[in-house]
C-alpha positions in Angstrom: -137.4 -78.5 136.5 -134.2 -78.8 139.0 -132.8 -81.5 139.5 -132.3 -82.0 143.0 -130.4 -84.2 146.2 -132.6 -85.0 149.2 -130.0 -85.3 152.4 -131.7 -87.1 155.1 -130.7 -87.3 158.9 -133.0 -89.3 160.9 -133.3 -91.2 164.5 -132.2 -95.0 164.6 -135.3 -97.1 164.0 -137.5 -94.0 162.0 -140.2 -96.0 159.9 -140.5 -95.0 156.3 -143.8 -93.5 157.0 -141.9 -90.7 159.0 -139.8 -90.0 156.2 -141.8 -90.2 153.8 -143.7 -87.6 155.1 -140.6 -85.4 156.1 -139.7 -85.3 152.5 -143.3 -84.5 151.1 -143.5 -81.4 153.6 -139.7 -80.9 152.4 -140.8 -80.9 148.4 -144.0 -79.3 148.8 -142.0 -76.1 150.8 -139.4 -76.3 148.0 -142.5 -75.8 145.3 -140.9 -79.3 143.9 -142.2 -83.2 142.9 -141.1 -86.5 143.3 -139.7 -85.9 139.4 -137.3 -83.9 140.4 -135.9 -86.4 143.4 -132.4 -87.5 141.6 -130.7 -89.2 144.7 -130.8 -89.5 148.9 -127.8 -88.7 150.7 -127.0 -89.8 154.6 -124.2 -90.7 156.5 -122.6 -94.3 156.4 -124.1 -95.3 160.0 -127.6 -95.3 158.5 -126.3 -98.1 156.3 -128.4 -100.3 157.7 -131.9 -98.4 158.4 -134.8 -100.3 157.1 -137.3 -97.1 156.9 -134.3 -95.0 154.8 -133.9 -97.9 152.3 -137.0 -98.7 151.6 -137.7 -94.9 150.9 -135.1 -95.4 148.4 -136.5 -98.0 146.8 -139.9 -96.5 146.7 -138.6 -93.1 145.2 -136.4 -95.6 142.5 -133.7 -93.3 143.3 -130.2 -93.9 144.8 -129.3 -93.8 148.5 -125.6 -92.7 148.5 -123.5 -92.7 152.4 -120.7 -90.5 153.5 -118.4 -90.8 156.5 -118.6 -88.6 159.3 -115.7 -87.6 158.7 -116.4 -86.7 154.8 -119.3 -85.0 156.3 -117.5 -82.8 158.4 -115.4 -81.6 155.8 -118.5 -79.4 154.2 -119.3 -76.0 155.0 -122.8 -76.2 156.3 -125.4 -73.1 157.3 -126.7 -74.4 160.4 -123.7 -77.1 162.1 -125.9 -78.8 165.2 -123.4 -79.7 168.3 -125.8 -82.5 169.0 -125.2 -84.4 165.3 -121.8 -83.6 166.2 -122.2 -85.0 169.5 -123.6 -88.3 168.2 -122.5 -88.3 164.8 -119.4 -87.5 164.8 -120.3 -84.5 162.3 -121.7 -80.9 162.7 -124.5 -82.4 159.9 -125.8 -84.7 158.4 -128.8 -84.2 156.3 -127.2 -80.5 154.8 -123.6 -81.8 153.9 -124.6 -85.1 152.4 -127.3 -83.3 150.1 -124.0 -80.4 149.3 -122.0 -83.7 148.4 -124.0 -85.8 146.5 -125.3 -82.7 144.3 -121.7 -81.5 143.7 -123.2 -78.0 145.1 -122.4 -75.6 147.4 -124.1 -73.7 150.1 -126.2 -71.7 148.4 -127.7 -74.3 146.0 -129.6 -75.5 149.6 -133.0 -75.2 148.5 -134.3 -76.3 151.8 -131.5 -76.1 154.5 -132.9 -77.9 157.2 -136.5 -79.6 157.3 -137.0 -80.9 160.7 -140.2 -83.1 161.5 -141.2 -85.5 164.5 -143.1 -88.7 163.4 -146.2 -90.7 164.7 -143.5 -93.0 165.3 -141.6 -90.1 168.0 -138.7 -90.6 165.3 -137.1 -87.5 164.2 -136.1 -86.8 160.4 -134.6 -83.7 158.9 -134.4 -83.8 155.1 -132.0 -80.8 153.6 -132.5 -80.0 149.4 -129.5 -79.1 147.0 -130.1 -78.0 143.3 -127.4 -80.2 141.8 -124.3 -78.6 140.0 -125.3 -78.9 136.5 -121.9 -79.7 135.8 -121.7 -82.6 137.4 -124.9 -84.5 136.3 
């Protein structure tokens, strides 16, 4: 089975439900389980989100941040002007899961899995086979 990096953008305040559900829709497209879940990837500024955490904690999987401006370093299929707008970043959710797997482009299982919560919280949740060299 691949191993693989979830990267996760999401609105300020998105419950773990929202996510969690983003990412089921996300694995399920991708023909992949939780097993395969090796780490979450976002940007620094979500540091502090209490729904992205405790997904972490509940997966039992790392939760790793990246600068925007780290983040804006990687080449990325679909840049937004909105993240960059607000982020500081033409992604978030691709380029974290392209840095944390050590991958490139087109090791993007899932570019770009967009889903609206019952909350109204948005969460987009990209999926990178990891470089096997780095693992």
């Amino acid at each position: 089975m691949a191993a693989v990096v979830l990267g996760i953008g999401c609105d300020r305040g998105t419950s773990q439900e929202t996510l969690a559900t983003a990412v089921a829709q996300c694995l399920t497209r991708a023909g992949l389980d939780y097993d395969a879940v090796h780490a979450l990837a976002t940007i620094d500024k979500k540091c502090d989100e209490p729904g992205l955490l405790a997904l972490a904690e509940h997966l039992g999987v790392s939760l790793t941040f990246y600068t925007a401006e780290v983040l804006a370093r990687v080449p990325v299929p679909n840049p937004s002007a909105t993240v960059m707008k607000h982020m500081g970043t033409p992604a978030v959710a691709e380029a974290a899961a392209l840095l944390a797997a050590h991958a490139e482009p087109r090791d993007l299982i899932i570019e770009k899995h967009k889903y609206r919560g019952a909350d109204g919280k948005h969460a987009t949740v990209s999926v990178a086979r990891m470089n096997h060299e780095s693992r």
